[in-house]
Structures are given as structure tokens and as C-alpha cells.
DSSP file (Angstrom, degrees, kcal/mol; ACC not computed):
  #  RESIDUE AA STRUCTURE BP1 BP2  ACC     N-H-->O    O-->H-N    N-H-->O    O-->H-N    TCO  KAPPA ALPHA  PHI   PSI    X-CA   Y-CA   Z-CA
    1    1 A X     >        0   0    0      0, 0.0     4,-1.6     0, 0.0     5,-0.1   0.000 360.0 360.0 360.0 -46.0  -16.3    5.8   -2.3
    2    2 A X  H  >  +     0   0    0      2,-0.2     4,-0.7     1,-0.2     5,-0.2   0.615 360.0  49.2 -53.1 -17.0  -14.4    2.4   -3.7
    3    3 A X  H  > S+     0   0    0      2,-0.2     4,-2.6     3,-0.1    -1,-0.2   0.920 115.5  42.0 -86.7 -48.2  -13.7    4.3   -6.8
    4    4 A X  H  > S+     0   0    0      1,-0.2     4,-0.8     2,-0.2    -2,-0.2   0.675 116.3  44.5 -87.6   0.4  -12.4    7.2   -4.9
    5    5 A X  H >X S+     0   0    0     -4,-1.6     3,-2.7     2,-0.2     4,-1.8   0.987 109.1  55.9 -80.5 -59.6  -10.4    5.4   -2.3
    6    6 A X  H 3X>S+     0   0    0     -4,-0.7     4,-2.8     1,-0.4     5,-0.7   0.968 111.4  48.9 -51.6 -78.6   -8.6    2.8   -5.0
    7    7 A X  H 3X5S+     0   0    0     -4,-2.6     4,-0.5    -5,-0.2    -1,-0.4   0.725 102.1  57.3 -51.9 -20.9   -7.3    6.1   -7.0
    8    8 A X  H <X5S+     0   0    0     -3,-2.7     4,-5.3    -4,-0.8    -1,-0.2   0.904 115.0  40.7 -47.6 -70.0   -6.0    7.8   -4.0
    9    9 A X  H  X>S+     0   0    0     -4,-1.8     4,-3.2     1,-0.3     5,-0.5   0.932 108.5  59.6 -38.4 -55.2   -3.8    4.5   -3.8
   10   10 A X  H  X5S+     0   0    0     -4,-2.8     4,-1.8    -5,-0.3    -1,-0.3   0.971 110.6  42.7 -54.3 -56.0   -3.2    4.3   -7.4
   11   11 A X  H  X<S+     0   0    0     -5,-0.7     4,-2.8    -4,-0.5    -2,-0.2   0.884 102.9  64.4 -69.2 -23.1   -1.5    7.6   -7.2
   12   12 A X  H  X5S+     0   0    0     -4,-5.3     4,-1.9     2,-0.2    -1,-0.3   0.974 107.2  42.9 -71.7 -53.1    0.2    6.8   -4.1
   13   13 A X  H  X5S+     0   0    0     -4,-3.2     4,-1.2     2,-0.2    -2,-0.2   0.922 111.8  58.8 -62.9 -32.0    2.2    4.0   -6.2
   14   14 A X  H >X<S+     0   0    0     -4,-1.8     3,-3.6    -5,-0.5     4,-0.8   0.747 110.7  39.8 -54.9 -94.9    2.5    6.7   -9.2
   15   15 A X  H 3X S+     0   0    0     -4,-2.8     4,-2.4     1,-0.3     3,-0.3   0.602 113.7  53.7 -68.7 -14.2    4.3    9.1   -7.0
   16   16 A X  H 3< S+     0   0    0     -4,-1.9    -1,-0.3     2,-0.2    -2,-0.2   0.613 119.0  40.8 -54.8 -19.6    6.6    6.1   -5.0
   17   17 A X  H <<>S+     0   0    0     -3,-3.6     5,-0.8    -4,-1.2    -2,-0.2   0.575 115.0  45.8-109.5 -31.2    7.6    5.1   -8.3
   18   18 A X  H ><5S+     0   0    0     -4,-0.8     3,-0.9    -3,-0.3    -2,-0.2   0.736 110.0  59.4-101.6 -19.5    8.0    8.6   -9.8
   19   19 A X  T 3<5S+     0   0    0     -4,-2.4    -1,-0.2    -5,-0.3    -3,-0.1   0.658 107.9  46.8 -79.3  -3.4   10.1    9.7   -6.4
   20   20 A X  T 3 5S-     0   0    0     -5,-0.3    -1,-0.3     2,-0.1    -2,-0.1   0.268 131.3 -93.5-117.8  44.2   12.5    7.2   -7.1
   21   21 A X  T < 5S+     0   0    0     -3,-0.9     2,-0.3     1,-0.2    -3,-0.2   0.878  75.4 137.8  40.6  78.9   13.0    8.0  -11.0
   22   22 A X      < -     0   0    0     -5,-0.8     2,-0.8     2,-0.1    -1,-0.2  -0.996  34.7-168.4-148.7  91.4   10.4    5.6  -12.7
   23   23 A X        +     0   0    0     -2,-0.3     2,-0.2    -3,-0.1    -5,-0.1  -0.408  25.2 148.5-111.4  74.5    9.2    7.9  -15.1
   24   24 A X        -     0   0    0     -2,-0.8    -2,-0.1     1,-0.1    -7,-0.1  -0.609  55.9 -92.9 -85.7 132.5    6.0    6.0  -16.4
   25   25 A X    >   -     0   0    0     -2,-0.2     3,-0.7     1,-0.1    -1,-0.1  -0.356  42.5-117.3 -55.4 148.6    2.3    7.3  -17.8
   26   26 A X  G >  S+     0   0    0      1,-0.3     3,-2.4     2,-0.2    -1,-0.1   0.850 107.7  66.8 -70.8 -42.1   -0.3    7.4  -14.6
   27   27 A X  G >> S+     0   0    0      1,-0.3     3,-1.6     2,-0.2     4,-0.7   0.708  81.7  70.8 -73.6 -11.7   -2.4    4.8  -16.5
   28   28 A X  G <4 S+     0   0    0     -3,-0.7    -1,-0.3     1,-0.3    -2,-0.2   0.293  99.7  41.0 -79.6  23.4   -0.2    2.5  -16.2
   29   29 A X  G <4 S+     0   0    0     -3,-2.4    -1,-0.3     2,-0.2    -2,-0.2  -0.078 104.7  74.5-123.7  37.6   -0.6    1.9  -12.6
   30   30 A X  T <> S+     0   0    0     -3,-1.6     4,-0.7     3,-0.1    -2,-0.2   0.606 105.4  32.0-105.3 -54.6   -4.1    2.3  -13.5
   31   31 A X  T  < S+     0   0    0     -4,-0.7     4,-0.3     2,-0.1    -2,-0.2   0.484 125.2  50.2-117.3 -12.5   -4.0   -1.0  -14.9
   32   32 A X  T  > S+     0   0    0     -4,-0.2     4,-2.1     2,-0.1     5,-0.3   0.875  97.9  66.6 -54.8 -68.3   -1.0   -2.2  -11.9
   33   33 A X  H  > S+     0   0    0      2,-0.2     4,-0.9     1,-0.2     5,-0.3   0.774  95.6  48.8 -46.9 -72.2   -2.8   -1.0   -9.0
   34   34 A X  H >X S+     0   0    0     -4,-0.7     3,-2.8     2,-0.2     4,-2.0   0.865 120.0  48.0 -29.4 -74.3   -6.2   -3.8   -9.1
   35   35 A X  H 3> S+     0   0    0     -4,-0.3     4,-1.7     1,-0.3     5,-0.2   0.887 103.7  56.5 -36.8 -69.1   -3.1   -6.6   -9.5
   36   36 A X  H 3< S+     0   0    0     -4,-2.1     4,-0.4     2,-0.3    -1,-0.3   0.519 108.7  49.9 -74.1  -3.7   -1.1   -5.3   -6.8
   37   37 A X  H << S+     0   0    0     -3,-2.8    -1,-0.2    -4,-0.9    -2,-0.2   0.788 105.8  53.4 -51.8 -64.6   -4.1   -5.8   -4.4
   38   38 A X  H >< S+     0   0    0     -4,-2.0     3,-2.6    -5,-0.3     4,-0.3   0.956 106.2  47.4 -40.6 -79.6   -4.7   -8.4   -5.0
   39   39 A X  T 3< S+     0   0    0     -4,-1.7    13,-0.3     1,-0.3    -1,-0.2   0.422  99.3  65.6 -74.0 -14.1   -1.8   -9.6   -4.6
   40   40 A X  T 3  S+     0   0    0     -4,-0.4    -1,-0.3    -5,-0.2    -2,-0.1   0.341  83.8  76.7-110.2  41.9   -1.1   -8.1   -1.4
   41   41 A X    <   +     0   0    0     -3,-2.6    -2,-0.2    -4,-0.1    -1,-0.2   0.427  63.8 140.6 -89.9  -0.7   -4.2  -10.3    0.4
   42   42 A X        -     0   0    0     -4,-0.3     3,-0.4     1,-0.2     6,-0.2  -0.521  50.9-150.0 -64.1 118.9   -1.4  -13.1    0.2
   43   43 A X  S    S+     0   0    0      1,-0.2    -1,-0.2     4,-0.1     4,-0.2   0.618  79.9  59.2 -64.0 -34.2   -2.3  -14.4    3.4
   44   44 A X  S    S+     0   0    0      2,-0.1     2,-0.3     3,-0.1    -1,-0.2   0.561  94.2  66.8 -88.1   1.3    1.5  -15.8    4.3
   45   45 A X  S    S-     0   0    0     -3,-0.4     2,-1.0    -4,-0.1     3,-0.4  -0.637 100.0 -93.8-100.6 159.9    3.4  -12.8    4.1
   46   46 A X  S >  S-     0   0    0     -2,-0.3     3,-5.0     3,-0.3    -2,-0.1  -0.764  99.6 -34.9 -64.0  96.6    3.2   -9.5    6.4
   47   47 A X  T 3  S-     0   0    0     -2,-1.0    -1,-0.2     1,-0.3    -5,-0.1   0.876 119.1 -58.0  71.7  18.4    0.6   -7.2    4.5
   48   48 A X  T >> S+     0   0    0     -3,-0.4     4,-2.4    -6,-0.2     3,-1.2   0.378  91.5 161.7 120.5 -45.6    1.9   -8.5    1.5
   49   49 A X  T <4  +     0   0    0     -3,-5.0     2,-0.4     1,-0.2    -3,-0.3   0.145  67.9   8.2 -68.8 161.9    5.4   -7.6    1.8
   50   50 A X  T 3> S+     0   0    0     24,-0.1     4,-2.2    -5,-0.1    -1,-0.2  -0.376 123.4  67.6  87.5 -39.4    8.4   -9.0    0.0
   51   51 A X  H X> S+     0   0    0     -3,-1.2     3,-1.5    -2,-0.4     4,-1.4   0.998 109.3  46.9 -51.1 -88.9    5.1  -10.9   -2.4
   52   52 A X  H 3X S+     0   0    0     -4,-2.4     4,-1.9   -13,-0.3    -1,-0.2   0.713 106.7  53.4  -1.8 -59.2    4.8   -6.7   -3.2
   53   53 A X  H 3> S+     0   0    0      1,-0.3     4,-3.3     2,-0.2    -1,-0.2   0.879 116.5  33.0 -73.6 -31.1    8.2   -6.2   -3.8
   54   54 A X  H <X S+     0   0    0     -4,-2.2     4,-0.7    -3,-1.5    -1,-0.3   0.587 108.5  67.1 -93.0   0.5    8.6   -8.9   -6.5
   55   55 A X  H  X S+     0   0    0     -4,-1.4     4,-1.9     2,-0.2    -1,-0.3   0.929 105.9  39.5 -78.7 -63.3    5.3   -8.3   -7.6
   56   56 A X  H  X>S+     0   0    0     -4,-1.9     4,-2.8     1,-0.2     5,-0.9   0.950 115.7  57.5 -54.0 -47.8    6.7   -4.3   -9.0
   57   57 A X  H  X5S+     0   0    0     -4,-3.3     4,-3.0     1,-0.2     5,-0.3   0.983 108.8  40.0 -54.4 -38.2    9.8   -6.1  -10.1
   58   58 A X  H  X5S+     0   0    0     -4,-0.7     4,-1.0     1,-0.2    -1,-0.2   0.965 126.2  38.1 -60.3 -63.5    7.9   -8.6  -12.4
   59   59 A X  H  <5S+     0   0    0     -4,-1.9    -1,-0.2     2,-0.2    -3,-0.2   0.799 116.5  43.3 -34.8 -65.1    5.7   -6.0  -13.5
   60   60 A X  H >X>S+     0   0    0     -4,-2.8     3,-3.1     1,-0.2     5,-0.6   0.969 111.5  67.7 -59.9 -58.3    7.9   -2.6  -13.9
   61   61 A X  H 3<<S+     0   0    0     -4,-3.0     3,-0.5    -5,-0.9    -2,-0.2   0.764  96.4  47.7 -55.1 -25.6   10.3   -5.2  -15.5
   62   62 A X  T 3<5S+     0   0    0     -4,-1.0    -1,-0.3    -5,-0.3    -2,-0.2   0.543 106.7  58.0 -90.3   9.6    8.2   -5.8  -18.3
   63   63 A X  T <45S-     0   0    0     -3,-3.1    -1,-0.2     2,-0.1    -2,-0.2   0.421 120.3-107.7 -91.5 -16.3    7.9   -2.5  -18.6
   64   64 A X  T  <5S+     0   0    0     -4,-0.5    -3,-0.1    -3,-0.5    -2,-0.1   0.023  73.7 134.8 109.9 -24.4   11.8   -1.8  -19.0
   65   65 A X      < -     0   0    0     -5,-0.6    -1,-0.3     1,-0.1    -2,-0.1  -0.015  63.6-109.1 -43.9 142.8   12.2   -0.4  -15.9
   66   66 A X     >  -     0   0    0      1,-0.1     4,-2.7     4,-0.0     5,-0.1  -0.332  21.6-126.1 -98.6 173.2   15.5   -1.8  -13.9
   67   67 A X  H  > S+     0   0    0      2,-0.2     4,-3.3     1,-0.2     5,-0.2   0.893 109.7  64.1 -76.1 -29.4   14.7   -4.2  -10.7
   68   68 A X  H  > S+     0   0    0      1,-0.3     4,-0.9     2,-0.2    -1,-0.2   0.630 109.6  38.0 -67.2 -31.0   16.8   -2.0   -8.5
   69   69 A X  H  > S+     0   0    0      2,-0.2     4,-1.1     3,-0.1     5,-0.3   0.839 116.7  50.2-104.3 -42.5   14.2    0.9   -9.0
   70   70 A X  H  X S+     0   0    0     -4,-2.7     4,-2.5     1,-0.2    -2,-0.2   0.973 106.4  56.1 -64.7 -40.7   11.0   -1.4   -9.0
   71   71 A X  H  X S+     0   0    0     -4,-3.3     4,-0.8     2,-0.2     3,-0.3   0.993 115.6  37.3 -45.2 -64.4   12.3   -2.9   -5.8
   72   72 A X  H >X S+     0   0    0     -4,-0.9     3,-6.9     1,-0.2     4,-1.9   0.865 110.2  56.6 -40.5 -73.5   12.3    0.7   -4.3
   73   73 A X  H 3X S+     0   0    0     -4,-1.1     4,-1.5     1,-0.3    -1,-0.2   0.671 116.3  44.3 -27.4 -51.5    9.2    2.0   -6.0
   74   74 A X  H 3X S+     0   0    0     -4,-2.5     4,-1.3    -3,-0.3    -1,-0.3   0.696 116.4  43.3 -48.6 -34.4    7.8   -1.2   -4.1
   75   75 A X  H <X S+     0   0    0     -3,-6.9     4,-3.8    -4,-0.8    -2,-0.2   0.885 108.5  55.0-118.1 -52.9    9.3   -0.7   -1.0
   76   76 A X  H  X S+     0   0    0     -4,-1.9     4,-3.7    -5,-0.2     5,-0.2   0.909 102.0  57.7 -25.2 -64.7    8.7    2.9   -0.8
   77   77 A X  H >X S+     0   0    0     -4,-1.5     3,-1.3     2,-0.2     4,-0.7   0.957 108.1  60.0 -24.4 -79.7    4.7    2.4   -1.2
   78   78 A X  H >X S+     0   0    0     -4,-1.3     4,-2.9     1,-0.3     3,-1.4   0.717 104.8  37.6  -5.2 -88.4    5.3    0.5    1.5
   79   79 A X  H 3X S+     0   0    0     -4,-3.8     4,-2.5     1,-0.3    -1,-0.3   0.847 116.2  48.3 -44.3 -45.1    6.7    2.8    3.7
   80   80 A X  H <X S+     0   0    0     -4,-3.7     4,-1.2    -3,-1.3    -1,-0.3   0.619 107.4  62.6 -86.6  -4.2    4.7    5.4    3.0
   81   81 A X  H <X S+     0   0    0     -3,-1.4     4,-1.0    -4,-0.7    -2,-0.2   0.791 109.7  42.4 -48.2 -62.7    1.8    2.7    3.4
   82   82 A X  H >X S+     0   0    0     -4,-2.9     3,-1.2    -5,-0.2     4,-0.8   0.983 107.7  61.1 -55.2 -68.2    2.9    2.3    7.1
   83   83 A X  H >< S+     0   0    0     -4,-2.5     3,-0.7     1,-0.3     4,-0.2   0.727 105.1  41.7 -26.7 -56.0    3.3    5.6    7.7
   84   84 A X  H 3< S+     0   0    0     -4,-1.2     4,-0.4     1,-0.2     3,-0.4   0.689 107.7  60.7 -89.2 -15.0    0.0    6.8    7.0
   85   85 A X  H XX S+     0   0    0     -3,-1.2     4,-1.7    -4,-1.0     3,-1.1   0.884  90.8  81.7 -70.9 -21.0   -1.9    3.5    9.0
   86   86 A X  H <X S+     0   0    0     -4,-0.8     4,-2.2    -3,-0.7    -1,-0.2   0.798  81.6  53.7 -58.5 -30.3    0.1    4.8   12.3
   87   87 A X  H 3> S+     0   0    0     -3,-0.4     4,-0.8     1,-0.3    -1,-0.2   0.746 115.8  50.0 -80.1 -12.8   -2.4    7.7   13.4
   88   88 A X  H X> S+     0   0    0     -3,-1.1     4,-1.3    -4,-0.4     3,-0.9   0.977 108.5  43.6 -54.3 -66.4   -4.7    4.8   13.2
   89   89 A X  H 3X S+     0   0    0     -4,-1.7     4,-2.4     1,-0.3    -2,-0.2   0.734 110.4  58.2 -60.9 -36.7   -3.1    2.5   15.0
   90   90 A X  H 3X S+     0   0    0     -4,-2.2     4,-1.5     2,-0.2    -1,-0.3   0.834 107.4  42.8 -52.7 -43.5   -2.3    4.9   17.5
   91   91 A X  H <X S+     0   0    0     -3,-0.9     4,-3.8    -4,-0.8     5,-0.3   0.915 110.4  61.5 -94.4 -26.5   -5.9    6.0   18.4
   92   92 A X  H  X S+     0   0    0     -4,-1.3     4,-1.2     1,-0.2    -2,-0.2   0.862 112.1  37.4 -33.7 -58.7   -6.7    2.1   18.2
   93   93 A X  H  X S+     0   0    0     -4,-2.4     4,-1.3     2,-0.2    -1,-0.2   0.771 114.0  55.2 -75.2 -17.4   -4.1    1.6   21.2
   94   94 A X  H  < S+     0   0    0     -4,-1.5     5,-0.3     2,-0.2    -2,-0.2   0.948 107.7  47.9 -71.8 -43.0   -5.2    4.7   22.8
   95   95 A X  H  X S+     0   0    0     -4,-3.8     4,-0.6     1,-0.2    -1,-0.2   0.789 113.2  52.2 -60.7 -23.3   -8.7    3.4   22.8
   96   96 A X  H  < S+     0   0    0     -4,-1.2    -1,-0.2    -5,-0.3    -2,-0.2   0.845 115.0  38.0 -69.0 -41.6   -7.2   -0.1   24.2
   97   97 A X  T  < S+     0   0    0     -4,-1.3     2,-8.5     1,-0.2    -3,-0.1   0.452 110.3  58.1 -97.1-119.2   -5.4    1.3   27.1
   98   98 A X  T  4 S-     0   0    0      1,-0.2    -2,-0.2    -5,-0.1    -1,-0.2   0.453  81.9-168.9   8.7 -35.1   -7.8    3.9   27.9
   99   99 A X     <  +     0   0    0     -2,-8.5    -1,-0.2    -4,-0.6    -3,-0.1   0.466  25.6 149.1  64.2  -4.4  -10.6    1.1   28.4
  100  100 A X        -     0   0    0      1,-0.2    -1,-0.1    -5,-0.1     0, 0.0  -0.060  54.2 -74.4 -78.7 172.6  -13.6    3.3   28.7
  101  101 A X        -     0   0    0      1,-0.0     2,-0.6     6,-0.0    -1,-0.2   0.005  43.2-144.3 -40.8 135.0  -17.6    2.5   27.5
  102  102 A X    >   -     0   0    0      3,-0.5     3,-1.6    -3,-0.1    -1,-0.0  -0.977  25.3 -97.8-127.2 149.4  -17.9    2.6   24.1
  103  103 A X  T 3  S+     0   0    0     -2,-0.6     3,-0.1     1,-0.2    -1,-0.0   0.195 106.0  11.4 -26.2  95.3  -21.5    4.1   22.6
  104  104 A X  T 3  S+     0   0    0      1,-0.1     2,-0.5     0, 0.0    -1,-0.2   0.758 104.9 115.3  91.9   5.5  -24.4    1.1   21.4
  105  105 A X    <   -     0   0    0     -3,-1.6    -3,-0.5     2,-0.0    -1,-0.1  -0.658  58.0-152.4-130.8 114.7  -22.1   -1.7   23.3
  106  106 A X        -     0   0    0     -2,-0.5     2,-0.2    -3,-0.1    -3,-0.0  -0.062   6.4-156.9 -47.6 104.0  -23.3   -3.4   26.1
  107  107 A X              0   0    0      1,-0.1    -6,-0.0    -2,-0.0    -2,-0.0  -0.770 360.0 360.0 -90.2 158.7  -20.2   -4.8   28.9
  108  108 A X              0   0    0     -2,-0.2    -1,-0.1     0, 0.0    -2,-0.0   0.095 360.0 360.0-136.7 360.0  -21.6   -7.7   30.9
């Protein structure tokens, strides 16, 4: 399931990279994507960000790639990184305001 989740993700940074005309082989975010986890657990940032962004520049840049497009390619992920946690976060608040019992936990 870690294998298949991590390669969804990998692919997500493929195609943020490839919608903003970063035209790179898939294995090389094969061998990005583990780094760029890491690296967004940096505790002091929000989720990562800006740590992210210079994180693609550094990277993409040694790759030839200009900063102006690794910065997107970074910032894009992002977004579309946010995007997809809202239906989360949404049933997360629904569950908050709503207030009911939940299944196998005991209120006291």
C-alpha cells in the first residue's frame, strides 16, 4: 500500500513539473520524490512549504532546468497537494461541528 501510495505522489510531481514545461524522464522523480519527503517533515515550515520550493530549485537546477520553472513545478504540487486534502478536511470539520457518538468510543 506504501509502495502504491508513494508512486501516486511521485507522479503527482511528474505531472506539476510536466504542466509547467519541465520535460524530464518519470524516473527521475523516482529518485526526487523519497528526498522531497523527507524534506517536507521540516518541522518549522507550514507542510514543508517554501523548504519544498527551494528544495525543486536545488534539485531541478542540477538538472538544467531554470529556477523560475522549478519554483512553479514546486509550487504547483503544492497546490494541487492542498486541493486534494480539502474533501478531507471538510468531512473532518463536518464531523467536529456535528458532534455526534462515534462507533468503539466511550464519552464520560
Amino acid at each position: 500500500m506504501t509502495f502504491a501510495v508513494q508512486t501516486v505522489r511521485i507522479l503527482a510531481i511528474w505531472a506539476a513539473a510536466k504542466a509547467v514545461g519541465i520535460d524530464l524522464d518519470v524516473r527521475v522523480y523516482y529518485v526526487m520524490g523519497p528526498l522531497l519527503f523527507l524534506v517536507m517533515l521540516v518541522p518549522f515550515t507550514l507542510n514543508g512549504f517554501a523548504v519544498r520550493e527551494a528544495f525543486f530549485v536545488s534539485f531541478l537546477g542540477s538538472l538544467g532546468v531554470g529556477a523560475d520553472q522549478a519554483f512553479a513545478a514546486g509550487f504547483l504540487y503544492f497546490l494541487v497537494t492542498l486541493l486534494m486534502s480539502l474533501p478531507g478536511g471538510l468531512v473532518i470539520v463536518w464531523e467536529g461541528l456535528r458532534g455526534g457518538k462515534r462507533p468503539g468510543i466511550e464519552h464520560g
